[in-house]
C-alpha positions in Angstrom: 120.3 102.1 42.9 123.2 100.8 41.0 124.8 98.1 42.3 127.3 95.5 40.5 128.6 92.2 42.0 132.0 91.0 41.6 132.7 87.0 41.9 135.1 84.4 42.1 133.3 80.8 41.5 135.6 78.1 40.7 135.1 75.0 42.0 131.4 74.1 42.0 129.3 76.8 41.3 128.1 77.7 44.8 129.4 81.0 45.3 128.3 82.4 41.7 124.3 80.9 42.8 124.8 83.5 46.1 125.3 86.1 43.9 122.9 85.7 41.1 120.3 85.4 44.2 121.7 88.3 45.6 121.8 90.0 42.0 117.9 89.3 42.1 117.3 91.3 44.5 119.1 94.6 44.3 119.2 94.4 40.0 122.5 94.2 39.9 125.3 92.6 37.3 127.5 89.9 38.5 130.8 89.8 36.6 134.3 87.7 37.0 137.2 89.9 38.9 139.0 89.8 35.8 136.1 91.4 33.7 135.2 94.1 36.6 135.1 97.7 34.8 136.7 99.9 36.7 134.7 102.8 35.4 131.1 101.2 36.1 132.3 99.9 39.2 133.7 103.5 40.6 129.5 104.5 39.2 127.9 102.1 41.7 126.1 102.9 44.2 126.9 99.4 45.9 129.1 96.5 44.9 129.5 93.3 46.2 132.8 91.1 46.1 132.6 87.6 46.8 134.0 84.1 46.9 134.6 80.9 48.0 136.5 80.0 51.4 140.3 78.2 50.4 142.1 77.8 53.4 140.2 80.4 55.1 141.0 83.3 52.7 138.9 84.4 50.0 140.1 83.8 46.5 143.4 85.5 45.4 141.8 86.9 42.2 138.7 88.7 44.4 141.7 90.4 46.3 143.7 91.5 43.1 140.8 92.9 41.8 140.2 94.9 44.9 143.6 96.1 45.2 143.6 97.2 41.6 140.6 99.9 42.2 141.1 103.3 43.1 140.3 105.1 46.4 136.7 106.4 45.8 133.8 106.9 48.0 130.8 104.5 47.8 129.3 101.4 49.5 129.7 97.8 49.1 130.0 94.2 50.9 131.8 91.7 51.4 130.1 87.3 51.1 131.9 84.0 51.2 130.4 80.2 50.6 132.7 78.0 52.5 132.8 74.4 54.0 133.4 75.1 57.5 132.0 78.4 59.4 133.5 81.6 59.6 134.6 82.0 63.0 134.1 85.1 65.0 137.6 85.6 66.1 139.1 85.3 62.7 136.4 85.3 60.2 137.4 85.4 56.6 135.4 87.9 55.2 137.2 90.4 57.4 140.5 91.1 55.1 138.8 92.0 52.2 136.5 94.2 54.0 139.7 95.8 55.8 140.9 96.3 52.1 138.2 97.7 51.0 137.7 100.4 53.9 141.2 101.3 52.8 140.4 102.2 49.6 137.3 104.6 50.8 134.2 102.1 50.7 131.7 101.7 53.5 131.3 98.0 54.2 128.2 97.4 54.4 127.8 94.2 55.4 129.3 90.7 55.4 127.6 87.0 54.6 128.7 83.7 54.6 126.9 80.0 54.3 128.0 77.0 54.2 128.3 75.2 50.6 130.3 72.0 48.9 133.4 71.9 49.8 136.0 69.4 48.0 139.4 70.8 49.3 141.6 68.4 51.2 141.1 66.6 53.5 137.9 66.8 52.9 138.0 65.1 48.7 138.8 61.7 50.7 135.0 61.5 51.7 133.5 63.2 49.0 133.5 66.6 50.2 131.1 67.9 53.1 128.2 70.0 53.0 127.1 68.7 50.0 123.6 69.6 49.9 124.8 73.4 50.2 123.8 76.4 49.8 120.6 74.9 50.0 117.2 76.9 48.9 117.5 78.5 52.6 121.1 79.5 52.0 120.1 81.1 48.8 116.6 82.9 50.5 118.8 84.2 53.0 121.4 85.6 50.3 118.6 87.2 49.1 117.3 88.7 52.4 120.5 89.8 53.2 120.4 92.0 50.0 117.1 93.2 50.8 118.5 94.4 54.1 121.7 95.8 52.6 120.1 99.7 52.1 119.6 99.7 55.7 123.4 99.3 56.9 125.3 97.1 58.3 124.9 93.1 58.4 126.5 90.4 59.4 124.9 87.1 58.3 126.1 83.3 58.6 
């Protein structure tokens, strides 16, 4: 199986750790949105789009980069690291994978966990959930890829 993983990390790290565990597992490359190939994505068998949580949307460049492909057939999923949880009725995670069932993928599967988050209010006291994603965080990322083959997931 090919599979590729396209990330947006840009304030501590967190998100690109998820995907380099998750790349582990299913052999995949983990590239920027802005350095996605069009051509090897549209050849993967699954692809993976991620970010971190600002404001409760993933990160603009993760959805200009999914805009940007063509309508193809082929599988992928959707992850997020974020401060607070996704919540049911409105989980973040949702958008892009609504995008990208428009443009003819099969979604998958979703994950989120918690990581560092600095945004405000939350720079006043340092941040919270600064010890995050923690080596459970990370084992799950990684058992969530092992799952991924077998359909869909949802994982916080």
């Amino acid at each position: 199986m090919k599979a590729v993983i396209v990330c947006a990390s840009v304030s501590h790290g967190n998100t690109r750790r998820v995907a380099d565990s998750m790349a582990q597992v299913l052999g995949a490359k983990v590239v920027l949105p802005e350095q996605a190939d069009l051509a090897e994505l549209a050849g993967a068998d699954l692809v993976g789009f991620g970010s971190g949580v600002f404001y409760q949307r993933l990160h603009p460049r993760l959805t200009e980069c999914v805009k940007a492909l063509p309508t193809r057939r082929g599988q992928a999923f959707v992850f997020a690291t974020s401060g607070l949880p996704e919540l049911p009725l409105v989980p973040f995670t949702r958008p892009l994978a609504r995008l990208l069932e428009g443009k003819g993928f099969e979604v998958v599967g979703t994950f989120s966990c918690r990581a560092l988050d600095t945004m405000m209010p939350f720079t006043l006291v340092g941040g919270i959930q600064k010890q995050r994603p923690n080596d459970g965080d990370l084992a799950a990322a990684r058992a969530f890829a092992a799952r991924l083959r077998g359909g869909r997931q949802s994982v916080s």
